[in-house]
C-alpha positions as CSV (number, residue, x, y, z in Angstrom):
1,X,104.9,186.3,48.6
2,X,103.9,182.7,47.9
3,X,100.4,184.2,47.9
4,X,101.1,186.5,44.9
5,X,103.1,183.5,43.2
6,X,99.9,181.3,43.4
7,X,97.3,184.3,42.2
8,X,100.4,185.2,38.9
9,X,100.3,181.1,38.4
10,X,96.3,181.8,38.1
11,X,96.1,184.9,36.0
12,X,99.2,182.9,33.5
13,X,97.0,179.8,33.0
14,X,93.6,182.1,32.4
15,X,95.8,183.7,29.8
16,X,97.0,180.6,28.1
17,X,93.6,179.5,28.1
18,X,92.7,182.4,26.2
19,X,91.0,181.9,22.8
20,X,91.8,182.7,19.5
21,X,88.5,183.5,17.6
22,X,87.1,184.7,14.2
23,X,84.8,187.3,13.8
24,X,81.2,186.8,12.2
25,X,79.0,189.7,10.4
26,X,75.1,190.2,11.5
27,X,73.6,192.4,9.1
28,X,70.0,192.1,10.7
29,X,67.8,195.2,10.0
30,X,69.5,198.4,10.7
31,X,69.3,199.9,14.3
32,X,70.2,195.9,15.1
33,X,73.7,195.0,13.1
34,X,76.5,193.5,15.7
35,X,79.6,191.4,15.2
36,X,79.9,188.6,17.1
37,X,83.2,186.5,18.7
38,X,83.5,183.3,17.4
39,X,86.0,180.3,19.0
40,X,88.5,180.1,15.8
41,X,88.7,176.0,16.9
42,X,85.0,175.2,17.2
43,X,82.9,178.2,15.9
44,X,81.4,178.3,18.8
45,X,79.7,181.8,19.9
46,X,82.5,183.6,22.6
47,X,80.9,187.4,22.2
48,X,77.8,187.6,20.8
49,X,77.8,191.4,21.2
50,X,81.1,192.1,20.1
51,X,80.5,195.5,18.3
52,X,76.9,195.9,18.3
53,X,75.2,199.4,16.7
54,X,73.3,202.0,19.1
55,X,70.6,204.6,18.4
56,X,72.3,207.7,18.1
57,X,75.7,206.1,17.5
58,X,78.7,207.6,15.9
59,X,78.3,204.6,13.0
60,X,75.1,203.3,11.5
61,X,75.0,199.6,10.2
62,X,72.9,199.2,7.4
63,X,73.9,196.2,5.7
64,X,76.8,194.7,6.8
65,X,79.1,192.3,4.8
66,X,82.7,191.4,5.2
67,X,85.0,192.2,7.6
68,X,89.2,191.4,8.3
69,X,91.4,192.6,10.4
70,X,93.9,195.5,9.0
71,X,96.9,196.1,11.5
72,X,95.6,197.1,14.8
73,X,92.1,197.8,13.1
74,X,89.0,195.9,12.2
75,X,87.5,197.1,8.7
76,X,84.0,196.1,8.2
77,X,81.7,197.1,4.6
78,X,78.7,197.7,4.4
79,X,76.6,197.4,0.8
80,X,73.9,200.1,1.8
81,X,75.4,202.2,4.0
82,X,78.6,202.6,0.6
83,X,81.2,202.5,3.9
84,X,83.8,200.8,5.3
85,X,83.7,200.8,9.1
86,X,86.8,201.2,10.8
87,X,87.1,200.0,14.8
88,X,90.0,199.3,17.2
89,X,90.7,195.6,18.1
90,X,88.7,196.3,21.1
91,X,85.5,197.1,19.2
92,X,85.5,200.8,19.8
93,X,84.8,202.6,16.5
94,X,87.6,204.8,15.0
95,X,86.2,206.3,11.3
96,X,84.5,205.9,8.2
97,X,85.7,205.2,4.7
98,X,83.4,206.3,2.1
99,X,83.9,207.6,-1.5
100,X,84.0,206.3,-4.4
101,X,82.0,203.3,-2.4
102,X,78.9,202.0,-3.3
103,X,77.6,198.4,-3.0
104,X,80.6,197.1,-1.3
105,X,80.6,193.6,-0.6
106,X,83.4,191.7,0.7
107,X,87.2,192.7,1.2
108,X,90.8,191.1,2.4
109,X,94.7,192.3,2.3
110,X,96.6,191.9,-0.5
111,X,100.1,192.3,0.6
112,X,100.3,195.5,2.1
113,X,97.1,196.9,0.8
114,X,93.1,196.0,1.4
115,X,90.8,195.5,-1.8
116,X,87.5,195.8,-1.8
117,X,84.6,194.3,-3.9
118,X,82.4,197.3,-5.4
119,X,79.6,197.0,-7.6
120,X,77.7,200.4,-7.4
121,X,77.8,203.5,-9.6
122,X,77.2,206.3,-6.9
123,X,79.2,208.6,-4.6
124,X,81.7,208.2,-7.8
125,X,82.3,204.9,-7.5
126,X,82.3,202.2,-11.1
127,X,80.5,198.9,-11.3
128,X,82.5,195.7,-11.3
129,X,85.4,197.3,-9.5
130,X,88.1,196.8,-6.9
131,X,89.1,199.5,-4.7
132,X,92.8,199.3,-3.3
133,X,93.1,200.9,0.3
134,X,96.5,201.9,2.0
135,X,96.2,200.1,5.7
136,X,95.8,203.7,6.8
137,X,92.7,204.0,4.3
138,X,94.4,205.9,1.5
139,X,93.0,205.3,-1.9
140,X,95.4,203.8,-4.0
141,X,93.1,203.4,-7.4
142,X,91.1,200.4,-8.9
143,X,91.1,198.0,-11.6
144,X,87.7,196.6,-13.2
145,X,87.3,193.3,-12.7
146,X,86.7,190.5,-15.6
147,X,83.3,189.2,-13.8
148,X,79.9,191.2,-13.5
149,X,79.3,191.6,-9.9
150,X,82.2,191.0,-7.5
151,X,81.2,189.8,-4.0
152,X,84.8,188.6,-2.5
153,X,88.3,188.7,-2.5
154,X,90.7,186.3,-1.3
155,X,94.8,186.2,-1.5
156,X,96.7,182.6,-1.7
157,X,100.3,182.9,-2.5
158,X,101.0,185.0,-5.0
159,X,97.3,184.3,-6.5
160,X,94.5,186.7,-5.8
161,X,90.8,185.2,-6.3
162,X,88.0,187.3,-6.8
163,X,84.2,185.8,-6.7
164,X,81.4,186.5,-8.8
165,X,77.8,186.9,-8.4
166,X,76.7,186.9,-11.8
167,X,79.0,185.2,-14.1
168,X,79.0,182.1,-11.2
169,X,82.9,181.9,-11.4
170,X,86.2,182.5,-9.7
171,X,88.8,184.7,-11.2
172,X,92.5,184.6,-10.8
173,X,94.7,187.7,-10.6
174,X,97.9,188.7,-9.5
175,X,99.0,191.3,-6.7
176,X,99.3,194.2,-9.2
177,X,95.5,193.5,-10.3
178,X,96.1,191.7,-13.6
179,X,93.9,189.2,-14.9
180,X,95.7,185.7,-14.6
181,X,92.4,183.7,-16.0
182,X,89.5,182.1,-15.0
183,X,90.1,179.6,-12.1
184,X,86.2,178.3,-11.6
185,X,84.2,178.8,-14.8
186,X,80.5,177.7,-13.8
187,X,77.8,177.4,-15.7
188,X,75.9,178.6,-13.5
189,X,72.3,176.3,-13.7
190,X,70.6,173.5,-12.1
191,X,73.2,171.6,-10.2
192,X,76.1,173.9,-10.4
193,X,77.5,176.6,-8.7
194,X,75.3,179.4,-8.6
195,X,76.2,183.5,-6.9
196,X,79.5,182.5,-5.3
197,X,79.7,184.7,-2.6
198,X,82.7,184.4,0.3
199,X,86.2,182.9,-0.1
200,X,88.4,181.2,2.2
201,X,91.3,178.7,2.2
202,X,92.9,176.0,4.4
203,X,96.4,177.0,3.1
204,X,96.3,175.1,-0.1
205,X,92.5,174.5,-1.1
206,X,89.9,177.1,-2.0
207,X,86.5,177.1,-0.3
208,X,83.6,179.1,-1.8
209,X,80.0,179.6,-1.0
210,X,77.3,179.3,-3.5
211,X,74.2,181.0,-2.5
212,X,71.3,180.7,-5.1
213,X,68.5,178.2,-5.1
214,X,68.8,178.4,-9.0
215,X,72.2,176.6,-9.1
216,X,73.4,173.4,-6.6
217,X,73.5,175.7,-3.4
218,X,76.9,175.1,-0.7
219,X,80.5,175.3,0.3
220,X,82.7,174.2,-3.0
221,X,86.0,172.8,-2.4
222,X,88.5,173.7,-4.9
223,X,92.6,172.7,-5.4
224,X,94.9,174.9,-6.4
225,X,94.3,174.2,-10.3
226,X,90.6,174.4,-9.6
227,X,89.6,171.2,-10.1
228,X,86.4,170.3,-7.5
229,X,87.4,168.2,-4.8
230,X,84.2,168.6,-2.8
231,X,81.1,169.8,-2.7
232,X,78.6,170.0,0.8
233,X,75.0,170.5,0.1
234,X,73.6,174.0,2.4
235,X,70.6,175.5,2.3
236,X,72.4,179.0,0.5
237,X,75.5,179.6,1.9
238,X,76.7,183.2,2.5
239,X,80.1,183.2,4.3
240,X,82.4,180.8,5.1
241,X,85.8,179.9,7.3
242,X,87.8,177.0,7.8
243,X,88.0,176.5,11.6
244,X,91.4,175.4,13.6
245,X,89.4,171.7,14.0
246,X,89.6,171.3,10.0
247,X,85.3,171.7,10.1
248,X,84.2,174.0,7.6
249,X,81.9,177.2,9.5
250,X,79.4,178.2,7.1
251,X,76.5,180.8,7.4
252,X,73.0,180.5,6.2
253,X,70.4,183.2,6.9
254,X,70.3,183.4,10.7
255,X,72.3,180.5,11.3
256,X,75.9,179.3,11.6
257,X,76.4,175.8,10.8
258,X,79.7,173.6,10.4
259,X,80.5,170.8,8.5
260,X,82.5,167.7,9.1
261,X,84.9,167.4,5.5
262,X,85.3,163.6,6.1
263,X,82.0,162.4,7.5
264,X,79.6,165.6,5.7
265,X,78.3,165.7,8.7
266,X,76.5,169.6,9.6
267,X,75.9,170.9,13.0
268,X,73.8,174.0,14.0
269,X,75.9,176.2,15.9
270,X,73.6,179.0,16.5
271,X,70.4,179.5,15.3
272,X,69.1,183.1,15.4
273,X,66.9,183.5,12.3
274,X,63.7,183.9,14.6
275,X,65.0,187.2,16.0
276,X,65.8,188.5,12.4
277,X,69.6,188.0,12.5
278,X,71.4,187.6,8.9
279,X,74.4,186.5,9.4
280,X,76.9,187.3,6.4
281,X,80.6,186.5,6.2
282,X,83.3,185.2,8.6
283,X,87.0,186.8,9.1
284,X,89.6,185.0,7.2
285,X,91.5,186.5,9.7
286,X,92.2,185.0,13.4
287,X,92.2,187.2,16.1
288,X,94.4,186.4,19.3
289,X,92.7,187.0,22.5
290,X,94.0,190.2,23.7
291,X,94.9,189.9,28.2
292,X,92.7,192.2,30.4
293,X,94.8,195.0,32.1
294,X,94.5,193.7,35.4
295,X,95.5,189.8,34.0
296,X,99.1,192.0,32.9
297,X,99.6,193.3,35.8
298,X,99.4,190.4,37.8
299,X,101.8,189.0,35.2
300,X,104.1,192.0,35.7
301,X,104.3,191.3,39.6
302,X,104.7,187.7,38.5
303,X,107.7,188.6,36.9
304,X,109.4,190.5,39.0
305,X,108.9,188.3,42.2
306,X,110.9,185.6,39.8
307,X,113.6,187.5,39.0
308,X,114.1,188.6,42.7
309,X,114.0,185.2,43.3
310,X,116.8,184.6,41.1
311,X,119.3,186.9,42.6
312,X,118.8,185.7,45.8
């Protein structure tokens, strides 16, 4: 008996020592795309094959973009493939969302829906568009968005931002898909934001990555009226995630950097651009660690030696 009390005391502190993690998009050439784990605290890599493609699979990565978690699913786009990728929260794959899509970028819940950046004309689909998915990936319609070329899409209160590749600016709407305004209007040249790719948001600020070498290239920090508060100086950001630490996780190329907000100080987490990794956007979303089967059971035994304990 105190035997299976010490190995339940065991499997209970390897599960509170579980970690909570992000997920991060590697849209290397095609025959190659994974997902990684990443540590939702540091950014450090936990699963570097998380989801990872195979020759002959029942799902084909391509390009891979965004991804978020949609009830007991993960939904990841891909631009070339015109898809959404549906898997369990264990990685296995589940089905394929395609039409209308067609250059899909980047995608997040709105309330109880998912939209989805689409910029492409084929398989039906409309340029400068968001799609509107039921979490059960019913199409609920789309409105066309006020920018050019749409690349993410990010909910804060009642506000819904979308990003744009073209016009350089951030766009305000509400849940219902009407224009509110312009929240970031960038002009777009030499030192300014430039292709504003992913969103994300520490609750009240707005972070956004700037890609192109033709404007000021980085992670923008906006407040809630849109008014810069900071700006970090990358090589081309792609995604980026505000980690539990308050460090800003931002992806360049093949590499995954954070930066210190206080200090500016950046730190190579992984660097992978040798071995053709592309790393693209980070989950908004943070995923809680889910117990191995054999950690429950021990739990399960844990808990019934204490309650016989207590009617003793």
């Amino acid at each position: 008996m105190k035997k299976l009390l010490i190995i339940a005391l065991l499997a209970t502190a390897t599960l509170a020592q579980a970690q909570s993690f992000r997920l991060l998009v590697d849209s290397r050439t095609s025959g190659n795309g994974r997902i990684l784990k990443i540590d939702a605290q540091t950014g450090a890599v936990l699963d570097a094959n998380f989801i990872v493609e195979s020759a002959g699979g029942p799902f084909n990565f391509q390009t891979t973009k965004g991804v978020t978690k949609v009830g007991n699913e993960i939904w990841i786009t891909d631009q070339l493939a015109d898809s959404i990728f549906r898997f369990d929260l264990n990685g296995q794959y589940l089905s394929t969302i395609t039409t209308p899509l067609d250059n899909v970028r980047g995608l997040n819940k709105v309330g109880n829906e998912v939209w989805v950046t689409n910029d492409g004309s084929g398989n039906g689909g409309t340029v400068d568009t968001i799609y509107r998915y039921s979490f059960s990936g019913t199409n609920l319609g789309s409105f066309t968005t006020a920018g050019t070329s749409p690349f993410d899409v990010l909910q804060v209160g009642s506000n819904v931002f979308v990003s744009d590749f073209n016009t350089h600016d951030i766009y305000r709407y509400n849940q219902a898909g009407a224009l509110l305004g312009t929240f970031v209007n960038s002009p777009g040249g030499a030192g300014s934001a430039h292709s504003f790719q992913q969103l994300a948001t520490d609750g009240s600020n707005i972070y956004a990555a700037a890609f192109s070498a033709s404007g000021a290239r980085g992670i923008y920090k906006y407040d809630s009226s849109g008014f810069l508060n900071a700006y970090y100086a990358t090589g081309g950001s792609r995604g980026v995630a505000i980690l539990g630490n308050g460090q800003i996780a931002t992806t360049i190329s093949g590499q995954l950097w954070t930066i210190n907000q206080t200090t500016f100080a950046q730190t190579l987490i992984l660097d992978e651009q040798s071995s053709g990794a592309s790393f693209q956007y980070i989950s908004e979303d943070v995923f809680e660690a889910v117990p191995e089967p054999a950690t429950m059971t021990i739990l399960g035994l844990a808990t019934l030696v204490a309650l016989r304990k207590k009617r003793k």
